[in-house]
matplotlib code that plots the C-alpha trace (Angstrom):
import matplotlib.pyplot as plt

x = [-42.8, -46.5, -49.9, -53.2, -52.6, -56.0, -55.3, -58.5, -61.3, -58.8, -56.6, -52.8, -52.8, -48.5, -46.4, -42.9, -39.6, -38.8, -36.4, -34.9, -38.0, -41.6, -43.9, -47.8, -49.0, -52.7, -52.8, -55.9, -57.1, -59.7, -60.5, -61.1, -60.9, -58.1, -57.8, -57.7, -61.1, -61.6, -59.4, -61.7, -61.0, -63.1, -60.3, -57.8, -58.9, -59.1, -55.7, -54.1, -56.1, -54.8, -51.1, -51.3, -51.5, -49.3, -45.6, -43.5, -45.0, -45.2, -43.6, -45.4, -48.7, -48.3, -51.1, -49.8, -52.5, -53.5, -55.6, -56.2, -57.4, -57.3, -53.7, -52.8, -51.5, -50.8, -49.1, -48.0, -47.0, -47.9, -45.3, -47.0, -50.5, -51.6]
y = [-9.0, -9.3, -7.2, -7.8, -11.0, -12.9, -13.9, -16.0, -12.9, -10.2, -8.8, -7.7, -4.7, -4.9, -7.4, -5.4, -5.2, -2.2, -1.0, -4.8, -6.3, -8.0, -5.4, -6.3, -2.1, -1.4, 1.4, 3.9, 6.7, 9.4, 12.7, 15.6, 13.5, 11.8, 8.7, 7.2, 8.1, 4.3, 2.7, 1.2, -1.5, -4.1, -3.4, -3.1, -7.1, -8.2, -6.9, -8.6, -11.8, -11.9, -11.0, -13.7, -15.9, -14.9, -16.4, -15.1, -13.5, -9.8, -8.8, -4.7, -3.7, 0.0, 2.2, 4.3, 7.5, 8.5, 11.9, 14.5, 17.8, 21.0, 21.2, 17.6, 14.6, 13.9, 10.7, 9.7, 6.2, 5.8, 2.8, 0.2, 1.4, -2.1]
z = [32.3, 31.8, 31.2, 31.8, 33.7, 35.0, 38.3, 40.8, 41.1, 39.8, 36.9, 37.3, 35.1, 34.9, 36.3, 36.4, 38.0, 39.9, 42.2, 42.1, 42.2, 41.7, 41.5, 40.2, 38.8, 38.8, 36.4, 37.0, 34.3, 34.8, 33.0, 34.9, 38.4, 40.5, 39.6, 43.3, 44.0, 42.0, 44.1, 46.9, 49.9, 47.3, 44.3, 47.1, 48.0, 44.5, 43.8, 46.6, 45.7, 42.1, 43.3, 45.3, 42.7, 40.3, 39.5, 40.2, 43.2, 43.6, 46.6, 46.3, 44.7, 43.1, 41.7, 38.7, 38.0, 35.1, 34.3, 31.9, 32.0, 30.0, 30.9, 29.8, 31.5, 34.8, 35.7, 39.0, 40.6, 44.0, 45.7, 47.9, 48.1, 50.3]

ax = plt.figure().add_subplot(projection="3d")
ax.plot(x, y, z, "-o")
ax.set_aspect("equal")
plt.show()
């Protein structure tokens, strides 16, 4: 639906539809490190803040992780981190 979407104080990384519906994605990548460790109560806020804002309104916020190692790529999406 959307990416990188401005929002008030915060960004909305991906504005999707999933699992029937409105779902704003922050999308986190690290090397070497889990990705959640930059997920804070602060980002937690601004997310919420810029959701809020958006049309149409998300109804979920989900965190999708990103990291690479020696191995490769991990991904993982983590459903409803608020």
């Amino acid at each position: 639906m959307a990416a990188n979407r401005r929002s008030g104080r915060g960004e909305i990384d991906l504005l999707v539809h999933a699992d029937g519906r409105v779902v704003a994605v922050e999308v986190k990548t690290r090397i070497g490190e889990d990705p959640l460790v930059q997920v804070t109560r602060e980002k937690l806020s601004r997310m919420r803040d810029a959701a809020a804002l958006v049309s149409p309104r998300p109804s979920r916020i989900d965190l999708v992780t990103v990291m690479f190692d020696s191995s490769g790529a991990t991904i993982r999406w983590v459903r409803g981190i608020e």
